[in-house]
C-alpha positions in Angstrom: 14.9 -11.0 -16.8 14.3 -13.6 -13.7 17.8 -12.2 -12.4 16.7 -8.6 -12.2 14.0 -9.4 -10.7 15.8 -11.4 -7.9 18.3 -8.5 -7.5 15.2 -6.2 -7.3 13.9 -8.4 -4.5 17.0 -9.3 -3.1 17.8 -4.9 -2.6 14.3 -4.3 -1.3 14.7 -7.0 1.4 17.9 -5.6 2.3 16.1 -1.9 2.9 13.1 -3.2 5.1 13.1 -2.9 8.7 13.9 -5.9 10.4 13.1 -7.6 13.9 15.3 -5.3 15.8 14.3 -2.1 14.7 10.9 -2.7 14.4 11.3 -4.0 18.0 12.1 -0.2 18.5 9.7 1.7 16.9 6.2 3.4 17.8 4.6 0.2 16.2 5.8 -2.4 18.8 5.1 0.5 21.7 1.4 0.2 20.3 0.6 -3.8 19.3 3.5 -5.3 21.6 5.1 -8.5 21.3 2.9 -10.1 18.7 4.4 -7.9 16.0 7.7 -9.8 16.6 5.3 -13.3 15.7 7.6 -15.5 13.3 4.5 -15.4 11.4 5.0 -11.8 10.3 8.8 -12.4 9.3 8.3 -15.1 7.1 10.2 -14.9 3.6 7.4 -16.9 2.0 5.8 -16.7 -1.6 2.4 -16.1 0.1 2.8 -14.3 3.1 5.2 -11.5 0.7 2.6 -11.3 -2.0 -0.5 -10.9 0.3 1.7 -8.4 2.4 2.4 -6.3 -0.9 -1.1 -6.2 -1.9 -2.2 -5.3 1.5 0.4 -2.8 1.7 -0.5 -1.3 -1.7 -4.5 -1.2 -1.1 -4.2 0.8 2.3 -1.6 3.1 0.2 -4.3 3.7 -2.7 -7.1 4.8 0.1 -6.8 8.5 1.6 -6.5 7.3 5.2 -4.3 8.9 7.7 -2.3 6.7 9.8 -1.7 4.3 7.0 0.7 2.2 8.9 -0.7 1.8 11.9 -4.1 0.0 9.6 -1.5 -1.6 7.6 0.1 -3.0 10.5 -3.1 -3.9 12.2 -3.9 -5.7 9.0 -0.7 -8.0 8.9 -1.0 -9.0 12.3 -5.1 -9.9 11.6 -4.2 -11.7 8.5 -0.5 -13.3 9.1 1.2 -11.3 6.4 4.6 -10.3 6.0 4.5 -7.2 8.2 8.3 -5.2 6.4 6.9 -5.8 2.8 3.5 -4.4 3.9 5.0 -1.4 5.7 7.0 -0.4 2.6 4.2 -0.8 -0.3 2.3 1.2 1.7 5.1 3.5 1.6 4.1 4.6 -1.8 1.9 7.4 -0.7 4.2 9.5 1.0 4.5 13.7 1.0 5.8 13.8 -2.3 3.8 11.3 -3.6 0.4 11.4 -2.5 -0.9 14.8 -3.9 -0.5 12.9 -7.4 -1.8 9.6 -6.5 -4.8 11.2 -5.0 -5.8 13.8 -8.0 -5.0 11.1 -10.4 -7.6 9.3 -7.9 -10.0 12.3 -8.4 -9.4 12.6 -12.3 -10.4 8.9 -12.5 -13.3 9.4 -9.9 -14.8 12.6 -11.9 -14.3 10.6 -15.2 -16.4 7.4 -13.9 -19.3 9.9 -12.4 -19.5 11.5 -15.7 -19.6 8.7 -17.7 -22.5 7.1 -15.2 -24.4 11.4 -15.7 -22.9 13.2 -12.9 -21.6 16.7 -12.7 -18.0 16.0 -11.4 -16.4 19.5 -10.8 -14.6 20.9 -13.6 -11.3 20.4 -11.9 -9.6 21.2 -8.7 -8.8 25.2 -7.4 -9.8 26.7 -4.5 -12.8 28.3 -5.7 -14.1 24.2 -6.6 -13.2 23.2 -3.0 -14.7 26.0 -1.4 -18.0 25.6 -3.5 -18.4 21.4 -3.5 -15.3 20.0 -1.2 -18.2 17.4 -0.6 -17.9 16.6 -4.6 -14.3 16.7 -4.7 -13.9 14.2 -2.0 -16.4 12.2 -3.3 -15.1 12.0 -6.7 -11.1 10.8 -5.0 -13.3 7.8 -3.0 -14.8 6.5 -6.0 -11.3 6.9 -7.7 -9.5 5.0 -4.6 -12.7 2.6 -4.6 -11.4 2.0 -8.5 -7.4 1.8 -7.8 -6.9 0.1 -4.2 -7.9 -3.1 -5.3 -6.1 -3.0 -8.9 -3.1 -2.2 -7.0 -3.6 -4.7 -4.8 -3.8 -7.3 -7.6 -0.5 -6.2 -9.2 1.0 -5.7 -6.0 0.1 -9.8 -5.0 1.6 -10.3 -8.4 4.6 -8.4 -8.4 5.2 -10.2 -4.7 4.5 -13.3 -6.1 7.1 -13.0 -9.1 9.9 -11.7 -6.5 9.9 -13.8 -3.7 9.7 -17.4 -5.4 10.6 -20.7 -3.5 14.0 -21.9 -3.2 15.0 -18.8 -5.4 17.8 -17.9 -2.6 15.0 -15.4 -1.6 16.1 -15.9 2.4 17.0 -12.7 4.8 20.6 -12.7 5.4 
């Protein structure tokens, strides 16, 4: 199993952005030069795993401008910026109208257990008459999964990117 789960790491490292195009992008126009920091590029244990659990917390909230906050988080915290930019890749277009009703299944599911009147489900008659509830319900949801994801995310980061594994850019 620990060789498939190099190759896994070794593929996703070869699909992340690196210096040069980063160096190019609507990011570095915004934060500057400190997005090129060494400390952002490391292909460390820690740095990987803390940037996969950051990326996959701010991917589990319904923000907008997830990457810009994920950004702004690596650079605060000294994370690997390319493996935080692609976990929070997970909620994309096609994606993120089932991670966030899943959100709001879970939300309406707590609130109901704890004696709350969740909304039956989700139409436009139910968004109309309680949007408030509806959005309410997908918080407490993302409240529940952001930081779940996160902890797998640290682990799966952790179990990809171990020392002297060969782990290294090329």
């Amino acid at each position: 199993m620990r060789p498939t789960i190099r190759r896994l790491g070794d593929r996703l490292r070869a699909r992340l952005p690196d210096r040069e195009r980063v160096a190019r992008s609507f990011l570095f126009r915004r934060f500057g030069a400190p997005l090129l920091a060494n400390q952002l590029w490391r292909w460390e244990r820690g740095p990987v795993a803390a940037g996969m659990a950051m990326g996959l917390f701010v991917a589990a909230t319904p923000t907008l401008g997830q990457m810009v906050i994920v950004a702004m988080l690596a650079l605060r915290f000294k994370t690997n910026l390319p493996v935080a930019l692609a976990a929070c890749w997970i909620t994309n277009p096609v994606t993120m109208p089932f991670i966030y009703y899943g959100e709001f299944l879970l939300g309406a599911a707590v609130a109901a257990r704890f004696g709350a009147q969740p909304p039956a489900g989700v139409s436009p008659e139910t968004v109309v008459a309680g949007g408030g509830m509806i959005v309410a319900m997908v918080l407490l949801g993302s409240a529940l999964v952001a930081p779940a994801s996160a902890l797998v995310g640290y682990g799966l980061g952790a179990a990809l990117f171990r020392p002297g594994a060969g782990n290294q850019p090329s």
